[in-house]
C-alpha positions as CSV (number, residue, x, y, z in Angstrom):
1,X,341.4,86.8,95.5
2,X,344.1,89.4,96.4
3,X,346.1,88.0,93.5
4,X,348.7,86.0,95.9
5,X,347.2,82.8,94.9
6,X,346.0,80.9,91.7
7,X,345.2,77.5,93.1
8,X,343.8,76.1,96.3
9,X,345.4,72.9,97.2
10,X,343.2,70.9,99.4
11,X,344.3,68.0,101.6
12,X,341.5,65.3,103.1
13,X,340.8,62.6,105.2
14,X,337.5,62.0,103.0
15,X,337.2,60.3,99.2
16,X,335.8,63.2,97.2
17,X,333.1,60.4,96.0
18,X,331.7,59.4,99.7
19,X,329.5,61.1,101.6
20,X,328.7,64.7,100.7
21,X,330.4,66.3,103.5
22,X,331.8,69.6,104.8
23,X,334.9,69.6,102.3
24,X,332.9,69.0,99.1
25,X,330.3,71.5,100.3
26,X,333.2,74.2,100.3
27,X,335.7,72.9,98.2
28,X,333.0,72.8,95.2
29,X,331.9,76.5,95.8
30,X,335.8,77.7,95.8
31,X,336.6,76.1,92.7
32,X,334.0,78.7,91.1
33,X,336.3,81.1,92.0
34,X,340.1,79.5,91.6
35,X,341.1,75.5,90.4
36,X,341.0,73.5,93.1
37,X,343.1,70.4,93.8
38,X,341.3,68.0,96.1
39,X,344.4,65.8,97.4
40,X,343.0,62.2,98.6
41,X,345.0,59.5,101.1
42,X,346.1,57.0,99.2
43,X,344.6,53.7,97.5
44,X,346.3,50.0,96.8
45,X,347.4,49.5,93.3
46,X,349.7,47.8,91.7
47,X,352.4,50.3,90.6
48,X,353.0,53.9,92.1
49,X,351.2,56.7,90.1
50,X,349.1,59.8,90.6
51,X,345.9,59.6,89.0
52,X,343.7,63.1,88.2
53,X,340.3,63.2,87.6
54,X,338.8,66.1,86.4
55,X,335.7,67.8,87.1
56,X,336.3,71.1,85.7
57,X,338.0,73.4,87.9
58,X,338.1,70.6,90.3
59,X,340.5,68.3,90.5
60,X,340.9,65.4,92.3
61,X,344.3,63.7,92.7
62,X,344.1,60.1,93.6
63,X,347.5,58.0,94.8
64,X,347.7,54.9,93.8
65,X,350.6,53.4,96.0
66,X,352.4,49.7,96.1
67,X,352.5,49.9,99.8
68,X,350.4,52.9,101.1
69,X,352.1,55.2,103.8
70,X,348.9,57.1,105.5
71,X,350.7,59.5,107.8
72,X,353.2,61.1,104.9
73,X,351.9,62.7,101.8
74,X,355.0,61.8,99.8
75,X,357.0,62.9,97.2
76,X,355.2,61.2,94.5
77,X,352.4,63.1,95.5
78,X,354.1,66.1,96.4
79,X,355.3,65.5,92.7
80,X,352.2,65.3,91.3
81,X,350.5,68.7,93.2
82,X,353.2,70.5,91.6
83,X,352.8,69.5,87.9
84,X,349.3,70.1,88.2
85,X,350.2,73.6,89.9
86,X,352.4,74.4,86.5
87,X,354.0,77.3,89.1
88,X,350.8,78.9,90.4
89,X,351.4,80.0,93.6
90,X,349.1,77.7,96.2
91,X,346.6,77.7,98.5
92,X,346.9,74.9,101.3
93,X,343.9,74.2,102.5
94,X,343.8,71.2,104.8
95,X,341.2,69.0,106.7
96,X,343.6,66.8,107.8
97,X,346.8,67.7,110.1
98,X,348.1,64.3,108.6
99,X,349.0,66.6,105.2
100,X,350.8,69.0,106.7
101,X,353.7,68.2,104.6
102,X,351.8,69.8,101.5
103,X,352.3,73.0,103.2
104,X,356.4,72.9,101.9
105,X,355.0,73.7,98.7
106,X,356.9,76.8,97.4
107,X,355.1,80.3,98.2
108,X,352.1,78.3,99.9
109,X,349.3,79.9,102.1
110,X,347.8,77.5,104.7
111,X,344.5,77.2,105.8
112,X,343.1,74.8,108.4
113,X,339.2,73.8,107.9
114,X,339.1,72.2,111.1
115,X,335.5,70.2,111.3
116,X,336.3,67.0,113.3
117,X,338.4,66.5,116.5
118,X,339.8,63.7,114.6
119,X,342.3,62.5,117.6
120,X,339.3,61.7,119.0
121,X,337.6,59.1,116.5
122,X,338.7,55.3,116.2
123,X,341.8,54.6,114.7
124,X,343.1,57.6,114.5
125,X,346.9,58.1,114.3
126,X,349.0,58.3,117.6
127,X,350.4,61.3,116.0
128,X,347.2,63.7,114.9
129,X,348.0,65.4,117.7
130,X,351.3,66.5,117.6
131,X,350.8,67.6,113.6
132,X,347.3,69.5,114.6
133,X,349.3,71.6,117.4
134,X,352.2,72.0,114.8
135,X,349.3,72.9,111.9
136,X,347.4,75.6,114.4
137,X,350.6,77.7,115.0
138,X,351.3,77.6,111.4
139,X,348.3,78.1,109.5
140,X,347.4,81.9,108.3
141,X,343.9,81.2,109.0
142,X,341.9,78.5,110.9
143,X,338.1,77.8,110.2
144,X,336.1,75.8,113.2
145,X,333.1,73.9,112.1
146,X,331.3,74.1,115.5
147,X,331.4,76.1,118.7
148,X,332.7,73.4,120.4
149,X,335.8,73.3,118.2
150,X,336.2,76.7,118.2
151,X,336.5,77.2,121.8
152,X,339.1,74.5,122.0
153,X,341.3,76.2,119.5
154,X,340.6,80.4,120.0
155,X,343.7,80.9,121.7
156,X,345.1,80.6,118.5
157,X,344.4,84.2,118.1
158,X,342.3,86.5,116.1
159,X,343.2,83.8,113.0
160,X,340.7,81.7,114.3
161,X,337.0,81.9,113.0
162,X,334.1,80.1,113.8
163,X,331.9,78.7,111.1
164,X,329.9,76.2,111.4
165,X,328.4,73.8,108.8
166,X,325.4,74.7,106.1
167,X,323.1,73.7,104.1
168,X,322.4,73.2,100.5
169,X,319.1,74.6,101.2
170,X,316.9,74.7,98.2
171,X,318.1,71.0,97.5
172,X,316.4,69.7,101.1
173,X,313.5,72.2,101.5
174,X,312.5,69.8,98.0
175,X,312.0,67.2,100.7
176,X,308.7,68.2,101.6
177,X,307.3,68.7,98.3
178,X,308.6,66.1,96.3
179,X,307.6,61.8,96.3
180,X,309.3,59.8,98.8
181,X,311.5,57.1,98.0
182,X,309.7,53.9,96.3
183,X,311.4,52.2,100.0
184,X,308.4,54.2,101.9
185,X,305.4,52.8,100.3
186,X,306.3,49.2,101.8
187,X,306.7,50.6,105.3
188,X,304.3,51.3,107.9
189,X,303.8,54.9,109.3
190,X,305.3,56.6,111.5
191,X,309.0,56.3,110.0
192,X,312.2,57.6,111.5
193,X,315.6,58.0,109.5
194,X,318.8,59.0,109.8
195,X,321.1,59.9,107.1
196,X,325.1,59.6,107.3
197,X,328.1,57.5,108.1
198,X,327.4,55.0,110.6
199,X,330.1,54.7,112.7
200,X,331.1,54.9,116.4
201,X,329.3,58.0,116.8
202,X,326.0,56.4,116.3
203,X,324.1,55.0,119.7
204,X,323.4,51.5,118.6
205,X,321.2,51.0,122.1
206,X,319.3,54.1,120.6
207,X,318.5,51.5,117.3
208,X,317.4,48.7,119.3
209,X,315.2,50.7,121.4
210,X,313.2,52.1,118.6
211,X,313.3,48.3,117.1
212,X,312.3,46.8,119.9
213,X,309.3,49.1,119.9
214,X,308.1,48.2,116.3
215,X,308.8,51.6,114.7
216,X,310.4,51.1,111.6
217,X,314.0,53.4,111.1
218,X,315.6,53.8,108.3
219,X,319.7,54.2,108.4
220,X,321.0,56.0,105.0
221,X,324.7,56.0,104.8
222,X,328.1,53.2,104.9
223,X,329.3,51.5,107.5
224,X,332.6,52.7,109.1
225,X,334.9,51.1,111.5
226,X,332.1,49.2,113.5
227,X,331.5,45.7,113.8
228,X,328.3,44.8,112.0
229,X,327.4,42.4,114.8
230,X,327.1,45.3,116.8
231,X,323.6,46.4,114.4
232,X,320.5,44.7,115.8
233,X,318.6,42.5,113.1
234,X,315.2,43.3,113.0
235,X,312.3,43.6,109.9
236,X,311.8,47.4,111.5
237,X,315.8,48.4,111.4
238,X,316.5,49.3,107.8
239,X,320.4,49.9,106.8
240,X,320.2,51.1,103.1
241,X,324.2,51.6,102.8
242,X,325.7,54.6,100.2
243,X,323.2,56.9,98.7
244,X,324.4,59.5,96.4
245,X,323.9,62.7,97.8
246,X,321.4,64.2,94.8
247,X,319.2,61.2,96.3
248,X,319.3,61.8,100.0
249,X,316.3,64.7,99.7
250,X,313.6,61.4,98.4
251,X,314.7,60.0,101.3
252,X,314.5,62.7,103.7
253,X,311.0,63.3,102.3
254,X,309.8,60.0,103.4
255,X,310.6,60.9,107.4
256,X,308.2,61.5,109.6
257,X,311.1,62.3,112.6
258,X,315.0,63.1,111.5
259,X,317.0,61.4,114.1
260,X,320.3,62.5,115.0
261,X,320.9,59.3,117.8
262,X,324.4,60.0,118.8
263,X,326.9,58.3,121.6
264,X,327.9,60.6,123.9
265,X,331.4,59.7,123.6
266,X,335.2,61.2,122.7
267,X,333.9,61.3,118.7
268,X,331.0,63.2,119.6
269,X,331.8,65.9,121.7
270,X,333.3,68.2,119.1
271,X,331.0,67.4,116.4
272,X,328.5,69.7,114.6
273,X,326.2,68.1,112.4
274,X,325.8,68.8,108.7
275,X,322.7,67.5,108.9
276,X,320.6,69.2,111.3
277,X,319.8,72.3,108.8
278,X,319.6,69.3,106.1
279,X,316.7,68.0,108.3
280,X,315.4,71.6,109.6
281,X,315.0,72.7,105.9
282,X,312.8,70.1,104.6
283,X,310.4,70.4,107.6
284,X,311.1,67.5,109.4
285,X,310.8,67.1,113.5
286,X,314.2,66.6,114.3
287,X,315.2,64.2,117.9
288,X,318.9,64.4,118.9
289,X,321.2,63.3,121.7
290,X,322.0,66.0,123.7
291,X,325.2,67.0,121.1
292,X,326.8,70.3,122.6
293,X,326.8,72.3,119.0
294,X,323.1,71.4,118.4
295,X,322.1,72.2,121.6
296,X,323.5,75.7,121.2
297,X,322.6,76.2,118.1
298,X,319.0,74.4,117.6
299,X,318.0,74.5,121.1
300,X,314.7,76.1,120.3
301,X,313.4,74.1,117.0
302,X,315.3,70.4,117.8
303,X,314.0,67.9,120.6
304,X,316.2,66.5,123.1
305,X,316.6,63.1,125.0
306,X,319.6,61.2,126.4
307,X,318.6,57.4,127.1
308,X,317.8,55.3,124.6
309,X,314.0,55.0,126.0
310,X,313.9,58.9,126.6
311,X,314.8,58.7,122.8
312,X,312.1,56.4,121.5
313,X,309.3,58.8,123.8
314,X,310.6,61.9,122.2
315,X,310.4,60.2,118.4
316,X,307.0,58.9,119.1
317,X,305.5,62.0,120.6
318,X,307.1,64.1,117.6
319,X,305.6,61.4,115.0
320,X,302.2,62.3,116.9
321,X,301.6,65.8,116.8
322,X,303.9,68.1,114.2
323,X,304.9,71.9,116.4
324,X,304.0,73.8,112.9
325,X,305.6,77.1,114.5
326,X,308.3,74.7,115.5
327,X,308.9,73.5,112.0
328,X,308.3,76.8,110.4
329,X,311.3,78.5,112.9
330,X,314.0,75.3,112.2
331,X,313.1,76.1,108.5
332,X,314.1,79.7,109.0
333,X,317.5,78.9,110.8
334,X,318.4,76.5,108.0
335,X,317.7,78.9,105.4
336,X,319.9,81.4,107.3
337,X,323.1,79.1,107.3
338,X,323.2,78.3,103.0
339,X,326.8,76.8,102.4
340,X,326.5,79.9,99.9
341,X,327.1,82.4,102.0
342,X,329.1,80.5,104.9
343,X,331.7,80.0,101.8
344,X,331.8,83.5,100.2
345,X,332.3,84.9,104.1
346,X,335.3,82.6,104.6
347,X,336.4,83.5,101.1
348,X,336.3,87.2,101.7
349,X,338.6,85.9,105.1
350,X,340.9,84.6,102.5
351,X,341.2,87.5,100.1
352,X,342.2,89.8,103.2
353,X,345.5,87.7,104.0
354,X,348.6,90.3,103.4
355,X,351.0,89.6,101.1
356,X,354.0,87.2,101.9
């Protein structure tokens, strides 16, 4: 770095130990570079206390609270991010507007690694809003994870860059040369999976549909903040709940089509899926909802349908007859967009901020 900073304090909205997400993909690649304090909201325990768990030159801090306060980081906390700092000078970097408060640390940079419109998603608090507006005029730098959330927030000035998500690549192009999952052999072909949270985002009709027409889909990922009665019980819909990341490419490599079924809805207009370049790099057809970021960026290799029946058509013709140059052009693009290289072009961002 330019020397202004010796630790990147990171506040999320994710657990470090859930789904491999955008966070982990950069946070883990900065922490080569400078310690890294990956700041969690807070758990339920029986006496106040920070735990730290290390993982080298990542950290993550865990607060265990009596009575859990989501919208305030807290001065235990705030206590706690500054032992482990021992007076290095700190890098904010936030995911969350709803850690703002970690940018009062003394001599702090902030960054904003904007990659949801979170106001948007179920639950979310009444004032995200407010703190996101307050967190975009006061950030140094602001990262958007898709072109859809970059447009929304460039008037922010020249501070605002847009980079959206990668992919681990060498991990998922595995998919197509290694086994399948032992799950596969006890299903019959063709098989369509998804791999993710399942949450509001995910167009339950979309499910049914492809249920209803005896094609067996698998769902990889937790359940979050939907009503399981919602999820249609059939022998050909498949929920396998958390798989640890190092597993999802066995998975991946038992798809015959990658499905990306999304609502279109509030939670889903901003997004730009991790996952597509997952998918494109281990060869897979890929059928999505008509999400704006893919649609932009994957026009040419993804397929696209909007109704839940226009969906099923799409997965069955895809299953059919594999578009080699179509595959071989999706595997180019995801090899273009490595996390690798998206995280030492934001670093190099970083290193350029001026002096306080």
């Amino acid at each position: 770095m330019s020397g202004r900073f010796g630790a990147v304090v990171a506040g999320s909205h994710l657990r470090h130990d859930g789904v491999w997400q955008r966070p982990q993909q950069v946070l883990s690649r900065i922490a080569t570079r400078v310690p890294v304090l990956f700041v969690e909201e807070p758990f339920t325990a029986l006496q106040d206390a920070n735990a730290f768990i290390e993982h080298g030159s990542f950290t993550v801090l865990r607060p265990l609270r009596r009575e859990p306060n989501f919208d305030e980081v807290g001065a235990v906390t705030l206590r706690g991010v500054r032992q482990w700092l021992a007076g290095r000078v700190p890098l904010v970097w936030l995911y969350t507007p709803m850690m703002l408060q970690l940018a009062a640390l003394e001599r702090a940079g902030l960054v904003y690694d904007c990659m949801d419109e979170l106001s948007a998603f179920r639950f979310a608090p009444p004032q995200l809003q407010e703190r996101e507006t307050e967190l975009l005029a006061r950030a140094d730098l602001v990262f958007a994870g898709g072109r859809a959330l970059y447009e929304s927030r460039r008037s922010y000035g020249a501070k605002v860059h847009l980079y959206p998500s990668g992919v681990d690549f060498e991990r998922f192009a595995a998919a197509h040369t290694i086994a399948p999952h032992a799950l596969f052999a006890m299903l019959d072909r063709p098989v369509f999976g998804y791999f993710g949270v399942i949450d509001e985002r995910i167009d339950f009709a979309i499910l049914a549909e492809l249920a209803d027409r005896r094609l067996h889909t698998i769902m990889v990922g937790p359940l979050a903040k939907i009503d399981p009665r919602v999820l249609k019980h059939s022998p050909h819909l498949h929920f396998t709940g958390r798989i640890a990341y190092e597993r999802l490419p066995s998975f991946l490599a038992g798809f015959d089509v990658a499905l990306m079924p999304f609502a279109r809805n509030g939670a889903t207009r901003y997004i730009s899926p991790t996952k597509t370049p997952e998918y494109l790099a281990g060869r897979k057809p890929v059928v999505s909802t008509p999400v704006p970021d893919v649609v932009a960026a994957y026009g040419e290799v993804v397929r696209f349908a909007e109704t839940p029946e226009a969906f099923a058509d799409a997965c069955e013709a895809a299953a059919s007859r594999h578009d080699l140059e179509r595959l071989a052009r999706g595997e180019a693009l995801a090899h273009a967009a490595s996390w690798d290289a998206i995280v030492s072009s934001m670093w190099d961002i970083v290193r350029s901020l001026p002096p306080p």
